[in-house]
N, C-alpha and C positions, 0 to 999 in steps of 0.2 A: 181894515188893513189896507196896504197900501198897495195897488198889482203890480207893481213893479218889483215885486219879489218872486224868488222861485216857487211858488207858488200859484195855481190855477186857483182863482175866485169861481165857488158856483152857489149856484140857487141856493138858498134855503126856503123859498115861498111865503111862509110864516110873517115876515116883515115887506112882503112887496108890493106895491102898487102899481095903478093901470095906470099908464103911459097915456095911448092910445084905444079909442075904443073899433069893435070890426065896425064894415058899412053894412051888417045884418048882424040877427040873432039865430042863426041857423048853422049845423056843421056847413065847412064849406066858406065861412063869411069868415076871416080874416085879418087882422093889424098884426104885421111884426115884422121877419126878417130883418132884423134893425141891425144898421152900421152905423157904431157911436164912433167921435173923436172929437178931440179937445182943441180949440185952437183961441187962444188968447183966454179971457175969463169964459169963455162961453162954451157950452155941452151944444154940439150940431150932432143931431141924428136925422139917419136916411132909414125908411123903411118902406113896405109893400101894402096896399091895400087891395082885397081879394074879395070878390062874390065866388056863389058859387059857378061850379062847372053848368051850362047853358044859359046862365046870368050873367058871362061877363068874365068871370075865372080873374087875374092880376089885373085890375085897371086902371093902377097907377104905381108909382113912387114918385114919394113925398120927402121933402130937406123941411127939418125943421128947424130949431135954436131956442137954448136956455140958458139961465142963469145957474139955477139949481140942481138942472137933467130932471127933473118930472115934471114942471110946468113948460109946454113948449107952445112955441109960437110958427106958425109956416111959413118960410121963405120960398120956398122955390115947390112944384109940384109937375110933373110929366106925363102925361097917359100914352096909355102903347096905341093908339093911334100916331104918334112921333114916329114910331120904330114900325109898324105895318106891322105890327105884332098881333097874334094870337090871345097873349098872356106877361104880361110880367112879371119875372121873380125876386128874386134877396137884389138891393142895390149893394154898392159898399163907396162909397164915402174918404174921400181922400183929398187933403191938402197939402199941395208939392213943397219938398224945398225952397221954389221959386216963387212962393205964394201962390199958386193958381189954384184952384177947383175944380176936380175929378169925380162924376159920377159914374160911376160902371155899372150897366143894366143888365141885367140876364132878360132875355126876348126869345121868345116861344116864336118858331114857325109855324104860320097856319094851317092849316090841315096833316100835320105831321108832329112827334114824338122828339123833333128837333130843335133844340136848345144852341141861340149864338151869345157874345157878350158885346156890347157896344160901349161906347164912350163917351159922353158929355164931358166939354171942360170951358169956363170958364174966369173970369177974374173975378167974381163974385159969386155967391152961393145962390143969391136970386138969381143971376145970369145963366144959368145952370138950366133953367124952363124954357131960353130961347137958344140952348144951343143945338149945333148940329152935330146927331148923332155919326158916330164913325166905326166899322165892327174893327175888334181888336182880337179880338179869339173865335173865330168863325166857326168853329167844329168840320163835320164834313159829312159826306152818306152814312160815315158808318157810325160815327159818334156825334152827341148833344155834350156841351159845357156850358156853365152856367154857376151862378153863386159864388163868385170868385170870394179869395180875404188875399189883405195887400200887407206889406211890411216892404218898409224902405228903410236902408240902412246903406253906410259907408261902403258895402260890395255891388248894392245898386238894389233895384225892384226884386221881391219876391211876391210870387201867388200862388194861390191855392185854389184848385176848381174842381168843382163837384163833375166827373164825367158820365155820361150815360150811353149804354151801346145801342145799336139802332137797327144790328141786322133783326130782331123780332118785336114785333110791336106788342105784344103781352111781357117782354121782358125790359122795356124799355125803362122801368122804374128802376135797375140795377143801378148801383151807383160806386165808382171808386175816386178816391181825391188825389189830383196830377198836381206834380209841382213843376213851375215856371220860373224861369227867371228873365229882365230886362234889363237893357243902360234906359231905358225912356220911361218905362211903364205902359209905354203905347206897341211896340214890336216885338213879342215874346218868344222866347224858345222852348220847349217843354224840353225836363230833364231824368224825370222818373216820377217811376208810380207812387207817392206817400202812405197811403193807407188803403187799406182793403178790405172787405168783411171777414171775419173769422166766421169756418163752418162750426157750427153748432150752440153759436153763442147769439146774444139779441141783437147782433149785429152783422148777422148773417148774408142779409140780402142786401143791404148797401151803409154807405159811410159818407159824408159829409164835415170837412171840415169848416167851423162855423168860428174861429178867433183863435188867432195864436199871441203869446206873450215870448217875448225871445227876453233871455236874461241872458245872460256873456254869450255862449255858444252851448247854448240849452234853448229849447223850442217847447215851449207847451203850447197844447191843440184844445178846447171842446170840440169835438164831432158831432153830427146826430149821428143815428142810424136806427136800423128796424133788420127785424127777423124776415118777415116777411112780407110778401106785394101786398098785405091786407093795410100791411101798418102802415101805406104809404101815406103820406101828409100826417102822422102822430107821431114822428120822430121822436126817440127819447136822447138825450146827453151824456157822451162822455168823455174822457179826456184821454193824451195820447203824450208822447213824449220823444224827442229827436235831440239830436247834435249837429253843431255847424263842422263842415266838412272842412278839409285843408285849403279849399278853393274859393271860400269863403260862402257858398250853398249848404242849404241844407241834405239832407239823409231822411232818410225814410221815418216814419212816425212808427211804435210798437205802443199799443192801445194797453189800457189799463187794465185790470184784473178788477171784478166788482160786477156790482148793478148799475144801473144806469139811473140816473135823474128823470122825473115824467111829473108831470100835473097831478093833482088829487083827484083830480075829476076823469072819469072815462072819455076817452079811451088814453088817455096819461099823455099827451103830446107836450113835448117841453123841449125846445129847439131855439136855433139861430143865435147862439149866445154870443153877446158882444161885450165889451169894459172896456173903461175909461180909469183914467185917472185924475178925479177933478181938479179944481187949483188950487183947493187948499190942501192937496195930499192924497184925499180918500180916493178910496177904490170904488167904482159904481158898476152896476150889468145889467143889463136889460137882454131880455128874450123873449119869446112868442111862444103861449101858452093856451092848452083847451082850458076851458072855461064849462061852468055844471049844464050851461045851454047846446053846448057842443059847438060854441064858434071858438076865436081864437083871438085873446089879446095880446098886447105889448105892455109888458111889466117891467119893471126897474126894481133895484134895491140895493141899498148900500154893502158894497162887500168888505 
């Protein structure tokens, strides 16, 4: 089907394939976070590559390009050496109006629980490897952002970012998703909280919005989230649902009733879901999934 309908495309696993593979075989090793989008005939996905914690943690995002969306090819690749980074997280993937080229990085502070967003932009998607980063959503002491998703429409930029608070360092996994909006995409204002954990449910201890589909003035979400600090990094998926305000923003997101989406494999991680709509129509998703080895790949499949 086609995503451009009021409907949210999600996983079924059954028919999906590895995208990408991690740079180990171990929990902890990594390919996904992926932001798809379409531009001319061709499927561009950005995603993260991950060792583990004392190995190296996020040590890249990668652009890459296809024809089909599962055979790709790399065009541009960045290591957080660019950004003096600790770690990098989810990119997101964005071509302006005006033709340019936007990578937005999530970048871990060194020795801290501190999460900024920075910005790559050039005229071309390989140009993207020699640009100069610039922060866009700095956070601050008391809060980390990071993991943004973008939507541009006729009212201007919207975004979405995962936030984490910072007054304690064992709670610093909490996560609630802030909505933003811009006239640039480069100087944002936050406007309200979108989503939050529900107490008692598997999404208790944080939320992560991971793609939104806007249909007239309807907003559907995937989210990850987890119950608990155990579950952090095996997010599972679920979907969430808004309306555009008279001001032409969005409203708060109210989460779906249900189970959530997770891998087959323990401990069920099944996050960062993206979609495309390719050119001849179809609907495509890819997300980053545990695997029976306990790393984590990047899968695709037609929705």
């Amino acid at each position: 089907m086609s995503i451009t309908a009021a409907t949210l495309p999600l996983p079924r696993w059954e028919d999906s394939v590895v995208v990408v593979e991690p740079p180990g075989t171990e929990p902890g090793a990594w390919a996904g976070a992926p932001s798809s989008i379409v531009v001319g005939d061709e499927v561009y996905l950005a995603y993260r590559l991950r060792l583990p914690i004392g190995e190296g943690r996020g040590i890249a995002n990668v652009v890459a390009r296809s024809r089909d969306g599962i055979a790709f090819t790399v065009v541009a690749e960045v290591t957080k050496d660019v950004f003096g980074a600790e770690s990098l997280e989810r990119p997101a993937l964005v071509h302006t109006p005006d033709g340019r080229w936007r990578l937005y990085v999530s970048v871990a502070t060194p020795g801290t629980k501190h999460w900024r967003v920075d910005l790559l932009e050039a005229d071309t998607p390989a140009g993207l490897a020699a640009a100069t980063p610039r922060t866009v959503l700095a956070g601050d002491a008391a809060t980390g952002v990071k993991d943004p998703v973008l939507h541009h429409d006729e009212y201007g930029w919207h975004l979405w970012a995962s936030v984490h608070p910072l007054e304690s360092w064992d709670d610093a996994d909490r996560m609630t998703t802030e909505y933003y909006t811009s006239d640039d995409g480069v100087r944002w204002t936050w406007r309200a909280r979108a989503l939050a954990g529900r107490p008692g449910e598997w999404d208790a201890r944080g939320v992560r919005v991971s793609s939104v589909l806007v249909a007239g003035d309807t907003v559907l979400a995937g989210y990850d989230g987890r119950a608990t600090a155990g579950e952090n990094w095996e997010e599972r998926t679920g979907t969430a649902r808004g309306t555009r305000l008279a001001d032409g923003t969005f409203g708060p997101l109210t989460a779906a009733d249900g189970e959530p989406l997770g891998s087959p494999h323990a401990p069920g991680g099944l996050r960062y879901l993206s979609m495309v709509t390719m050119p001849d129509g179809r609907g495509r998703v890819y997300y980053e999934a545990t695997r029976p080895d306990g790393a984590h790949d990047l899968r695709t499949e037609g929705a």
